[in-house]
C-alpha atoms as a printed R data frame, in Angstrom:
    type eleno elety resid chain resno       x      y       z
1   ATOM     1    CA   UNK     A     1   0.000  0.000   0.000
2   ATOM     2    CA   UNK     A     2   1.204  3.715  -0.850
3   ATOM     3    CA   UNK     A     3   0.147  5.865   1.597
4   ATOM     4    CA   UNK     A     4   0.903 10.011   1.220
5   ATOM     5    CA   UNK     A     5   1.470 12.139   4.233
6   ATOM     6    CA   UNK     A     6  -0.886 14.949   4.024
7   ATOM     7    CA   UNK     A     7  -0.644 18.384   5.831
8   ATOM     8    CA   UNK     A     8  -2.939 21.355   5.728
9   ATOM     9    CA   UNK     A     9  -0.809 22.973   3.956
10  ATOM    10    CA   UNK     A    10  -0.982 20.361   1.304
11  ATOM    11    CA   UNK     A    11  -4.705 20.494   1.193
12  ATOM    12    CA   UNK     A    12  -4.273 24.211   0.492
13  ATOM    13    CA   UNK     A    13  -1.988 23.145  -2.254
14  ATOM    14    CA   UNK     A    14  -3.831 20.381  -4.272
15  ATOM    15    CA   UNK     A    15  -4.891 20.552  -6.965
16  ATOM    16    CA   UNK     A    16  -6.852 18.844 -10.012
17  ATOM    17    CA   UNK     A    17  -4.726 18.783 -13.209
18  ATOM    18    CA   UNK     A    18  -4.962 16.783 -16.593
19  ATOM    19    CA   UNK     A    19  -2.141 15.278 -18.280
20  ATOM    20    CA   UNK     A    20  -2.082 14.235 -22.541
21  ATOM    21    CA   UNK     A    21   1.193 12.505 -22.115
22  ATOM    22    CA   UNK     A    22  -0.425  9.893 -19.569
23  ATOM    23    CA   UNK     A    23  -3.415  9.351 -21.583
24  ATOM    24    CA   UNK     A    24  -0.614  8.562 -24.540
25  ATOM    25    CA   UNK     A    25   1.402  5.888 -22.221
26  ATOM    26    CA   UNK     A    26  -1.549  3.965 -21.244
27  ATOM    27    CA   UNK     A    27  -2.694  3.812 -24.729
28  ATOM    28    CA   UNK     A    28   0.580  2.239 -25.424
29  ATOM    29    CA   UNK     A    29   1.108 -0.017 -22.675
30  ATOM    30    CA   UNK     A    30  -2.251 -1.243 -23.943
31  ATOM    31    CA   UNK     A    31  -2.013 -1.681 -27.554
32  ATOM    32    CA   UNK     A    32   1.775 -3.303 -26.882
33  ATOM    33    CA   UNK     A    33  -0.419 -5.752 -24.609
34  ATOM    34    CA   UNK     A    34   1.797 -4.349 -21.358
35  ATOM    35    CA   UNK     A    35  -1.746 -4.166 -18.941
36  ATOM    36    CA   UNK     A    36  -3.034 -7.499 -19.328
37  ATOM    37    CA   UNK     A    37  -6.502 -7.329 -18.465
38  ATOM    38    CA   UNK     A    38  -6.671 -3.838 -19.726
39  ATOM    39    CA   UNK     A    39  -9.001 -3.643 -22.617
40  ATOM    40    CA   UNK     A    40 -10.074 -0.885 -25.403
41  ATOM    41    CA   UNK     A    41 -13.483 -0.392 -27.236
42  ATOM    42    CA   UNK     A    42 -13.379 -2.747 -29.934
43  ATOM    43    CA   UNK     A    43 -13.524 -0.129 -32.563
44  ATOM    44    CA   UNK     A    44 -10.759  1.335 -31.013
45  ATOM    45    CA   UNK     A    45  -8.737 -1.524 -30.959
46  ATOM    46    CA   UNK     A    46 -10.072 -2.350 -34.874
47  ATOM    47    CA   UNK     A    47  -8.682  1.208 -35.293
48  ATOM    48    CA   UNK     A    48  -5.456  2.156 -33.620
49  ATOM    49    CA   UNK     A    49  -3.732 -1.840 -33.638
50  ATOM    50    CA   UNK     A    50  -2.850 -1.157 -37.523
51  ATOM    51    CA   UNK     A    51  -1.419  2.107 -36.865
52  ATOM    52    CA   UNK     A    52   0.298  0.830 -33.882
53  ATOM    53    CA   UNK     A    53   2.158 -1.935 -35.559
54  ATOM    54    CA   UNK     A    54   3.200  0.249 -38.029
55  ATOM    55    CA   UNK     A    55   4.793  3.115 -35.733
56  ATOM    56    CA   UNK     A    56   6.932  0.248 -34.319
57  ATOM    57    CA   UNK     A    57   8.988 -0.015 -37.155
58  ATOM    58    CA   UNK     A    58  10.252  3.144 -35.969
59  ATOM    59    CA   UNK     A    59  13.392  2.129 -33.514
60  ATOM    60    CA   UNK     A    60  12.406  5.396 -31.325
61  ATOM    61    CA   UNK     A    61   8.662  4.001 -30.436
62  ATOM    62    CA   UNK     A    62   9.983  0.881 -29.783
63  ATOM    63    CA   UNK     A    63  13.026  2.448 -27.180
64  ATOM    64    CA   UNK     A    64   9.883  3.682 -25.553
65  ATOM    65    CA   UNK     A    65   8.085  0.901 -25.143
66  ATOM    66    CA   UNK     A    66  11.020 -0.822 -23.926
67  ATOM    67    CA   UNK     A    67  10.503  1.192 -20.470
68  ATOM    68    CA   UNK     A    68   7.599  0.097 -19.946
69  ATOM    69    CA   UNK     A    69   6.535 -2.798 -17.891
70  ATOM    70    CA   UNK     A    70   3.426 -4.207 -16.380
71  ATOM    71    CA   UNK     A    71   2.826 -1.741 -13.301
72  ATOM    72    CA   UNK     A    72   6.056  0.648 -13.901
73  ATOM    73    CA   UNK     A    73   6.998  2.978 -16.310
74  ATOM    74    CA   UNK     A    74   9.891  5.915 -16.350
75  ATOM    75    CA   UNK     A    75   8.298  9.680 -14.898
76  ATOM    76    CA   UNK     A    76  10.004 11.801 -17.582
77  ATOM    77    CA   UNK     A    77   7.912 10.183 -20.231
78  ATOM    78    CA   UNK     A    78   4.507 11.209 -18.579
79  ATOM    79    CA   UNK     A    79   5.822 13.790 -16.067
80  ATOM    80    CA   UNK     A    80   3.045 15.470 -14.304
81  ATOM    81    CA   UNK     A    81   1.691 18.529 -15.717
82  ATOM    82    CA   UNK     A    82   2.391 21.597 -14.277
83  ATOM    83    CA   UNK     A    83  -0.809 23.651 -16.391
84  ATOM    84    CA   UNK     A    84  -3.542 22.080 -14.421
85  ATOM    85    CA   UNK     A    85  -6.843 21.683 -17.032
86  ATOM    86    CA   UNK     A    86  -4.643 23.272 -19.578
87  ATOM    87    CA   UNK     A    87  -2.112 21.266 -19.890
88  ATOM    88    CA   UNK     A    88  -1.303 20.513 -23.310
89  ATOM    89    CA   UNK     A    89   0.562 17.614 -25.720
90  ATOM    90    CA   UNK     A    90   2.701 20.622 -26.586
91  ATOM    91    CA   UNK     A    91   3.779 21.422 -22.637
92  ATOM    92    CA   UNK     A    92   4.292 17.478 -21.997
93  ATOM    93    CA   UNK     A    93   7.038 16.839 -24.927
94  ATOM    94    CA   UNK     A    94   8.598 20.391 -23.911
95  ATOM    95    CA   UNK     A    95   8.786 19.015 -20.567
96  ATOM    96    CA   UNK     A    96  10.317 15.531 -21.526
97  ATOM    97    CA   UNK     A    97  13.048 17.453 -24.101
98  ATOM    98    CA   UNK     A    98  13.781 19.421 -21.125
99  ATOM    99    CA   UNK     A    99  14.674 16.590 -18.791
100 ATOM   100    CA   UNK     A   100  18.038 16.772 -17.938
101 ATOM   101    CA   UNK     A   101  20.477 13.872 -19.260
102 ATOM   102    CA   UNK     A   102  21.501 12.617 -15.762
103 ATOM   103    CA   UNK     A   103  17.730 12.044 -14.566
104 ATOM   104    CA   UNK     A   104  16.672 10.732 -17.749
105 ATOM   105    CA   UNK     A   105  19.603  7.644 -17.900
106 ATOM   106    CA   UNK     A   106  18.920  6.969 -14.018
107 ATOM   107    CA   UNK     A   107  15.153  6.222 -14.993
108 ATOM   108    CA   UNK     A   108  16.078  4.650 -18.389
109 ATOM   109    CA   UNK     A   109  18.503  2.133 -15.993
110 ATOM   110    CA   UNK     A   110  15.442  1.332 -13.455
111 ATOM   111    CA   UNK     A   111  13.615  0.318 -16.553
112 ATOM   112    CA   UNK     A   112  16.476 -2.014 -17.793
113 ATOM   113    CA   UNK     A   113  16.648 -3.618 -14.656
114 ATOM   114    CA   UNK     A   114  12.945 -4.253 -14.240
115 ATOM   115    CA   UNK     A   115  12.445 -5.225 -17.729
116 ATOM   116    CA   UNK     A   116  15.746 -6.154 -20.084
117 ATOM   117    CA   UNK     A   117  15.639 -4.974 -23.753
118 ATOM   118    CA   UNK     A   118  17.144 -7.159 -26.309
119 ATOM   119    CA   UNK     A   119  16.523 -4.672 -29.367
120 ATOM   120    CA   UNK     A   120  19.594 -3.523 -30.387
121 ATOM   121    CA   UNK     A   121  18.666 -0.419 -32.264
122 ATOM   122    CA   UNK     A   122  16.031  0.233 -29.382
123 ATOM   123    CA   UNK     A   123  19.308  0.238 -27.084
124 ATOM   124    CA   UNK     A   124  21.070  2.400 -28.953
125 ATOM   125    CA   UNK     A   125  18.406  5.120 -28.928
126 ATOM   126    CA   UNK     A   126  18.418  4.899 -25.283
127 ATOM   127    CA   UNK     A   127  22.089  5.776 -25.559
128 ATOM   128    CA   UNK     A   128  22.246  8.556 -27.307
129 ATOM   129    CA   UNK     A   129  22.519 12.356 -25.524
130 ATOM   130    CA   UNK     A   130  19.842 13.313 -27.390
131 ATOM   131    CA   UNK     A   131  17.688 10.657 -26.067
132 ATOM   132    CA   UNK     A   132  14.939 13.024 -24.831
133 ATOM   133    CA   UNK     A   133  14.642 14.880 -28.207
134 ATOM   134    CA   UNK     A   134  14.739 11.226 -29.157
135 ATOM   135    CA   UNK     A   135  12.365  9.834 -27.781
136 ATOM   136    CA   UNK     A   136   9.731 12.871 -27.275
137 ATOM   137    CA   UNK     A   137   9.446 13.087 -31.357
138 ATOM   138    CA   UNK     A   138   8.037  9.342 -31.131
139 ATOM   139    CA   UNK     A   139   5.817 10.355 -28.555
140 ATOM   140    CA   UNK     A   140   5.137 12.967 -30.812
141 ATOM   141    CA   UNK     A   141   3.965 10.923 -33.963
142 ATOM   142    CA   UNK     A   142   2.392  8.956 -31.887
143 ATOM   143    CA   UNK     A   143   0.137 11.174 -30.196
144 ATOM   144    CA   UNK     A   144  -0.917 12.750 -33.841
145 ATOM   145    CA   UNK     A   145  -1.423  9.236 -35.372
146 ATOM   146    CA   UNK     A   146  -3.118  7.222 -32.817
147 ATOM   147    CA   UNK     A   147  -4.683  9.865 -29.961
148 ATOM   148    CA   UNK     A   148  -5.230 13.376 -31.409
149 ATOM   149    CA   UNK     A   149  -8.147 12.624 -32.975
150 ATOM   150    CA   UNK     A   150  -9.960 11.143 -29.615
151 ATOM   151    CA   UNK     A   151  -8.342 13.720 -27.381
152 ATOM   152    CA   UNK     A   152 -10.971 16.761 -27.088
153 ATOM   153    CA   UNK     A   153 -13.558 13.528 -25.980
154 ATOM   154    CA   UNK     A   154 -11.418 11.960 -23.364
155 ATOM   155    CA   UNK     A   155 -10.366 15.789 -22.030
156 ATOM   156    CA   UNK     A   156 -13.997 15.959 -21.471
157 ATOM   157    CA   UNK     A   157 -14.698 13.472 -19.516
158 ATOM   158    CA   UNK     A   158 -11.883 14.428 -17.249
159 ATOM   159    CA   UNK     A   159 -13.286 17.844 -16.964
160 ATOM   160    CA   UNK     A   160 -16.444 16.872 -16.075
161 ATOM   161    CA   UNK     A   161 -14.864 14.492 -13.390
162 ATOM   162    CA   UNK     A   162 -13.030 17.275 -12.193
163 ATOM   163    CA   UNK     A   163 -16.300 19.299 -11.771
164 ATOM   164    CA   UNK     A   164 -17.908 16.727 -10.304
165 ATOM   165    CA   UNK     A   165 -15.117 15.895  -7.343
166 ATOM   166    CA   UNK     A   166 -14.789 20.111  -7.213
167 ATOM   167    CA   UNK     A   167 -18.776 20.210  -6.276
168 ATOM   168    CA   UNK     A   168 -17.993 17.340  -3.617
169 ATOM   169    CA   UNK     A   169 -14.712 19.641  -1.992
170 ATOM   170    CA   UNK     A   170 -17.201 22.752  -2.176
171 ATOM   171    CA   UNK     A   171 -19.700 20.707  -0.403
172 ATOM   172    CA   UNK     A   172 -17.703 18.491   2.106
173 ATOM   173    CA   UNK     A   173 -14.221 19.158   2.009
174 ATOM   174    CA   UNK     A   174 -11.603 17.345   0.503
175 ATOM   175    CA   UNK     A   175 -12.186 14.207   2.577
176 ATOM   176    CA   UNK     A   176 -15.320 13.860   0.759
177 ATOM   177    CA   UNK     A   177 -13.614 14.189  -2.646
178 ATOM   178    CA   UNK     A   178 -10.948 11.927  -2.314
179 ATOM   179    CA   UNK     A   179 -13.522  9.504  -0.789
180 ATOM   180    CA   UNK     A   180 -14.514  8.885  -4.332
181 ATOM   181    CA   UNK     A   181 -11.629  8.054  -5.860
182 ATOM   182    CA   UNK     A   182 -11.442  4.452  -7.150
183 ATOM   183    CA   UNK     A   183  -8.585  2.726  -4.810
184 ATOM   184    CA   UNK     A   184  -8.313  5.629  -2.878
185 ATOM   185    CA   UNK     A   185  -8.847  6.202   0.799
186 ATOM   186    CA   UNK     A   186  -8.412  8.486   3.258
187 ATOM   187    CA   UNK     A   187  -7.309  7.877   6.663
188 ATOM   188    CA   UNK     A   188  -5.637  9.623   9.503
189 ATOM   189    CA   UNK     A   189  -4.309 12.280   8.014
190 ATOM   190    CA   UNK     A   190  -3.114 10.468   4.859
191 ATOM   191    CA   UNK     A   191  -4.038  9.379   1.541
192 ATOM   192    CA   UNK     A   192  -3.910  5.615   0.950
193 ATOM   193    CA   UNK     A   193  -3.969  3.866  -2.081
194 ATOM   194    CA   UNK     A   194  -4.523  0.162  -1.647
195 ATOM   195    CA   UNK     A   195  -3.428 -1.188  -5.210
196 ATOM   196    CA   UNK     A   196   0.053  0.410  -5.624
197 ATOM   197    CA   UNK     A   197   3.176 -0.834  -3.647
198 ATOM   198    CA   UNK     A   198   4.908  1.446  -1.173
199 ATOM   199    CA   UNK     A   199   7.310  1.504   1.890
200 ATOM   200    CA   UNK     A   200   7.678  4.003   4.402
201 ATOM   201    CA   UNK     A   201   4.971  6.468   4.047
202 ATOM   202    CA   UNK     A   202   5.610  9.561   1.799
203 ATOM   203    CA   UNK     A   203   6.088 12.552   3.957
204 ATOM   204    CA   UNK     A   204   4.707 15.608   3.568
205 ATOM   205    CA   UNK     A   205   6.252 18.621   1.986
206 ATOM   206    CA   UNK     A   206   3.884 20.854   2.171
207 ATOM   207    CA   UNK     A   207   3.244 21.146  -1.890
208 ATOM   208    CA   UNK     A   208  -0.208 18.925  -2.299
209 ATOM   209    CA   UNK     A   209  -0.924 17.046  -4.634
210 ATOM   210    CA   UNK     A   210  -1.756 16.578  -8.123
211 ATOM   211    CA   UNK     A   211  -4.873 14.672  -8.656
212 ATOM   212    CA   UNK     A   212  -5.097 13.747 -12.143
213 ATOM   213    CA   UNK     A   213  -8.657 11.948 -13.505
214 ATOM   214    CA   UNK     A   214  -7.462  9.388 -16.793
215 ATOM   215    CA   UNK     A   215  -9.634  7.393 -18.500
216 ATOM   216    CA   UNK     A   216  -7.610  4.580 -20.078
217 ATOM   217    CA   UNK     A   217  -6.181  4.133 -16.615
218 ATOM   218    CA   UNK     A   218  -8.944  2.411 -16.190
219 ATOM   219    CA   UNK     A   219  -9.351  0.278 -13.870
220 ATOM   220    CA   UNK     A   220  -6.399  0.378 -12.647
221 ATOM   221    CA   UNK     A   221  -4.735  3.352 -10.170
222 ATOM   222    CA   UNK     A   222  -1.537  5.378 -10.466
223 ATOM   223    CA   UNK     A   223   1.226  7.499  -8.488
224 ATOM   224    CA   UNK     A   224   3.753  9.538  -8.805
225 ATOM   225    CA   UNK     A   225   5.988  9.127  -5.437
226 ATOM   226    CA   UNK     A   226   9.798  9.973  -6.219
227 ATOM   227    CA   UNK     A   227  11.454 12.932  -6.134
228 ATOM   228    CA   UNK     A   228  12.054 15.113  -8.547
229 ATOM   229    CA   UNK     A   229   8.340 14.906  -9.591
230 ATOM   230    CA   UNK     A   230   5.655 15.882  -7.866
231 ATOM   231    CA   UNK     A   231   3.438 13.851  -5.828
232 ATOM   232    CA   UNK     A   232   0.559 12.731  -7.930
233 ATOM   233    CA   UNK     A   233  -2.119 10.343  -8.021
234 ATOM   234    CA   UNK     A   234  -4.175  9.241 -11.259
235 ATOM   235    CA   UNK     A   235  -7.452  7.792 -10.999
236 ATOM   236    CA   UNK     A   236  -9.860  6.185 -13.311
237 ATOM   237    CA   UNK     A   237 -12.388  9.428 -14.273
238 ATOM   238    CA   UNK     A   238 -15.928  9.041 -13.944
239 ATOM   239    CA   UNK     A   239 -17.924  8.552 -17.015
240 ATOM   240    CA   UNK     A   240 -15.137  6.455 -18.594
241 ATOM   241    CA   UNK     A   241 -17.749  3.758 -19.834
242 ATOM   242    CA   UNK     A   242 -18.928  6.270 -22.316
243 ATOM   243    CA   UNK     A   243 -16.105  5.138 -24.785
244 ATOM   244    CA   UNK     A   244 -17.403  1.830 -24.542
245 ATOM   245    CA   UNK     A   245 -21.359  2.711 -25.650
246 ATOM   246    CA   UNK     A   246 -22.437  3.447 -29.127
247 ATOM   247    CA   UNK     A   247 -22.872  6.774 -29.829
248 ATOM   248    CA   UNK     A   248 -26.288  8.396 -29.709
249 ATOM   249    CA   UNK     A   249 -27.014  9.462 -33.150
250 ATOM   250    CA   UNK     A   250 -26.582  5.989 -34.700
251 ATOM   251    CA   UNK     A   251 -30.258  5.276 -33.160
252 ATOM   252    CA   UNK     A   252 -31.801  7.954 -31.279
253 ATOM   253    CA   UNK     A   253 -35.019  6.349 -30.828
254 ATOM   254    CA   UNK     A   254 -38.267  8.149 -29.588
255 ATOM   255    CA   UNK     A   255 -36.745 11.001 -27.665
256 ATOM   256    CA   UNK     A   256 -34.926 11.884 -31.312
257 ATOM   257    CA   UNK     A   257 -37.893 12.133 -32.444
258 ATOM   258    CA   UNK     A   258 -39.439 14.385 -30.256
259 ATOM   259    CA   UNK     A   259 -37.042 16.641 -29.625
260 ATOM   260    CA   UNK     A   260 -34.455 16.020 -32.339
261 ATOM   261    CA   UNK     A   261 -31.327 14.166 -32.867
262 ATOM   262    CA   UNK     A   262 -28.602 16.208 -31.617
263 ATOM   263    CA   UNK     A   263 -30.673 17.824 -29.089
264 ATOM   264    CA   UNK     A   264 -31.057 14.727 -27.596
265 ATOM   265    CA   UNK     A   265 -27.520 13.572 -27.337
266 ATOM   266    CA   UNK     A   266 -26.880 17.153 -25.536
267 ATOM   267    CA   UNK     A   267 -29.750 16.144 -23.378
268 ATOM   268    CA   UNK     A   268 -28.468 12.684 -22.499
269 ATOM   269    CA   UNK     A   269 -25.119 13.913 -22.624
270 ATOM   270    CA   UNK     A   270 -25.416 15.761 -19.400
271 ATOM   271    CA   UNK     A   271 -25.677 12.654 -16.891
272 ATOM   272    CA   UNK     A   272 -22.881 15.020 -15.148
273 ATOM   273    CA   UNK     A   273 -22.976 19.052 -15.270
274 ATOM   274    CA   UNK     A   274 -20.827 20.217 -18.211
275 ATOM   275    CA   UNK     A   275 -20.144 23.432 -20.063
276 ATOM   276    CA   UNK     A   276 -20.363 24.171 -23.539
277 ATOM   277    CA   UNK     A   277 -17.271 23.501 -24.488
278 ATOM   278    CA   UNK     A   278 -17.000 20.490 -22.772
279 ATOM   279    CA   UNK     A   279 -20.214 19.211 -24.662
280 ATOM   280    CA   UNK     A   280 -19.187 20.323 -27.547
281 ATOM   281    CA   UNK     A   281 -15.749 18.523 -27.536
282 ATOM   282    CA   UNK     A   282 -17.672 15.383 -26.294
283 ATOM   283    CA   UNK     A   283 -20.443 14.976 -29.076
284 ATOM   284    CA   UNK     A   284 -18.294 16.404 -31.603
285 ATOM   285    CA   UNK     A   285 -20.330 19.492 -32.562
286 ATOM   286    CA   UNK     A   286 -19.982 23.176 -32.885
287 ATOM   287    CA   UNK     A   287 -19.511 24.806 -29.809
288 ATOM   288    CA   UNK     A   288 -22.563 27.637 -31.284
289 ATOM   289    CA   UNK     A   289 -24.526 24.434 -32.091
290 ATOM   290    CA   UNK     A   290 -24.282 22.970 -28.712
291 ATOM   291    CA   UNK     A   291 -25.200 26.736 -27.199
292 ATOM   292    CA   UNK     A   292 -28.317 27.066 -29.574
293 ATOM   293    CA   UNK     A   293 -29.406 23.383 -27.946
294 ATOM   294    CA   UNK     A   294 -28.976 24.188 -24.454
295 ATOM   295    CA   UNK     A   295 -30.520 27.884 -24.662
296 ATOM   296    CA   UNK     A   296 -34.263 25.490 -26.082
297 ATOM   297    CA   UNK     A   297 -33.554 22.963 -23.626
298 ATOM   298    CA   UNK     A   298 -33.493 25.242 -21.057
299 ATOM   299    CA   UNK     A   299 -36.413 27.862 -21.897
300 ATOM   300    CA   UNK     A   300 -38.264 24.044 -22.682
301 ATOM   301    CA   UNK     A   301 -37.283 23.346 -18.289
302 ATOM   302    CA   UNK     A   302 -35.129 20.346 -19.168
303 ATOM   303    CA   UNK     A   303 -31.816 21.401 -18.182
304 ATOM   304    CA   UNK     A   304 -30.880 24.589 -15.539
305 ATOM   305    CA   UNK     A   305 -27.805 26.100 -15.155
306 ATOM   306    CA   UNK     A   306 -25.244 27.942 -12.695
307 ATOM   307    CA   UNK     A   307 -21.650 29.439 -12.824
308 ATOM   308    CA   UNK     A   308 -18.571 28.019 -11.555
309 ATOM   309    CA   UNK     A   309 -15.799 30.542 -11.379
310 ATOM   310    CA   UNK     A   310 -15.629 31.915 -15.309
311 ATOM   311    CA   UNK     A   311 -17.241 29.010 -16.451
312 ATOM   312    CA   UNK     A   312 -21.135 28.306 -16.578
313 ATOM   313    CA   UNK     A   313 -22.230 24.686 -16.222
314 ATOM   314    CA   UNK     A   314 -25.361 23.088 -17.260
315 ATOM   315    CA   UNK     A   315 -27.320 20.024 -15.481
316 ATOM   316    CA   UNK     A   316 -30.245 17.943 -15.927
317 ATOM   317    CA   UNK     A   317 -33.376 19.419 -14.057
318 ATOM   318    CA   UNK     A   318 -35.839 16.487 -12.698
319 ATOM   319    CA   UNK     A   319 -37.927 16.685 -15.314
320 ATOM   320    CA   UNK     A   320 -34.972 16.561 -18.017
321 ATOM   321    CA   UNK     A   321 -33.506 13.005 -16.110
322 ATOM   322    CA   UNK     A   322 -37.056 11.878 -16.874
323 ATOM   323    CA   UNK     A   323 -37.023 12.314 -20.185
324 ATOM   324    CA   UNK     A   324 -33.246 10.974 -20.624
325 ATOM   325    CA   UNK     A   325 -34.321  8.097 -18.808
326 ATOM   326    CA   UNK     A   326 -36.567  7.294 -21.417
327 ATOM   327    CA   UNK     A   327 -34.191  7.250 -24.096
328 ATOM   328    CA   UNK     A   328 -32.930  3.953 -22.640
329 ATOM   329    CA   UNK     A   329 -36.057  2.250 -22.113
């Protein structure tokens, strides 16, 4: 069990944050069958495995993949993000170039030793002085070929997780949030997580934590533990199981019907308060689109709405779960 130390001033300190670059890894570790028992949407799978098998021809990919194991895999290539809910592909590979050398080939050796390579040309990329500019332009391709395109969806659903847990700290405090977490405990004074080896508990330092909501983590739990990086946990996000239901519009049945197609995915589509943007990157529609739908569902008493901060959420009323209900009668 890894349990983390927590002061006040780390609760003052935490913090929810999203990360690209993680999102990437587990991808990989799945397709290169590293998680057994970790699974994709079959369409997904149908998808990406082609693409997959063909960026491994590139010696750089497979360097990465070759510090990778079952439940371990090196920091610098996912380091936690440091932009919170902005954090961007572009910040994670700037990060990763910028690791220094020294860092980078102590990580690369705990790798080696968990997992032995026996790809020559994959060795000699791990090598090389440039191994960060190395490796971050695979990560790059990668991330254009076989997650770009599915990005703005899975960002959403770790937004809205992040909402969610942010209403529970509002309501309850932050014991209340972390109760939710998936693996995730917390008891006297500390944060436990139950499915992820540790030692000595983690002291405190004061800086909190990152909390980071993934969805092809899923179902597993992560951590980030050792200095440098900063103490981290990554969770499975709520609303994960979307990726694994057909979407809306292929058969929108009577409540399509009645109120329209795409006004009925927004409708059903808000199980969990969301913004506009957030919708909009979900359902893959126009942001103005997904506006003009909310502003009838709303005047129509189906959905309600409040601000949060600078951003203004919208939720189900009563009579709006009613009617989404339906849908899946």
């Amino acid at each position: 069990m890894l349990r983390f130390e927590v002061s006040v001033d780390d609760m003052l300190h935490s913090r929810f944050a999203v990360s690209p670059i993680f999102e990437l890894s587990s991808l990989l570790r799945v397709l290169a069958r590293l998680r057994p028992g970790h699974r994709m949407p079959p369409a997904w799978t149908a998808r990406l495995a082609p693409v997959f098998r063909s960026l491994c021809e590139d010696p750089a990919l497979r360097a990465v993949l070759a510090l990778h194991s079952r439940i371990w895999g090196p920091a610098f290539l996912a380091p936690p993000p440091t932009g919170g809910l902005t954090q961007s592909i572009e910040d994670d590979l700037a990060t990763i170039r910028a690791t220094p050398l020294s860092l980078a080939r102590r990580e690369i050796r705990q790798a080696l030793q968990r997992r032995p390579c026996h790809d020559e040309e994959a060795l000699a990329i791990l090598g090389r002085r440039d191994v960060t500019e190395q490796l971050s332009g695979a990560l790059d391709r990668a991330w254009r070929e076989l997650l770009a395109r599915d990005w703005p969806r899975l960002r959403a659903i770790c937004e809205r997780d992040v909402l969610y847990r942010s209403d529970e700290l509002g309501r309850a405090g932050w014991a209340a949030a972390i109760a939710g977490l998936p693996h995730v405990r917390w008891r006297a004074g500390g944060i436990e997580i139950a499915r992820l080896a540790g030692g000595a508990p983690m002291p405190s330092d004061g800086s909190g934590l990152l909390l980071m909501p993934s969805v092809l983590v899923w179902p597993s739990v992560a951590a980030f533990s050792d200095p440098p990086w900063p103490r981290a946990i990554i969770y499975p996000a709520r609303g994960a199981g979307v990726l694994w239901e057909p979407p809306l519009a292929t058969d929108p049945g009577a409540l399509g019907v009645l109120i329209g197609q795409s006004r009925a995915r927004v409708l059903c589509a808000l199980a969990e308060p969301a913004s506009t943007t957030q919708l909009a990157r979900a359902l893959g529609l126009a942001i103005g689109a997904v506006g003009d739908h909310l502003a009838v569902l709303r005047r129509a008493g189906l959905v309600d709405r409040a601000r949060a901060g600078r951003s203004v959420h919208y939720r189900r009323t009563p009579l709006g779960d009613a009617l989404a209900s339906s849908a899946d009668d």
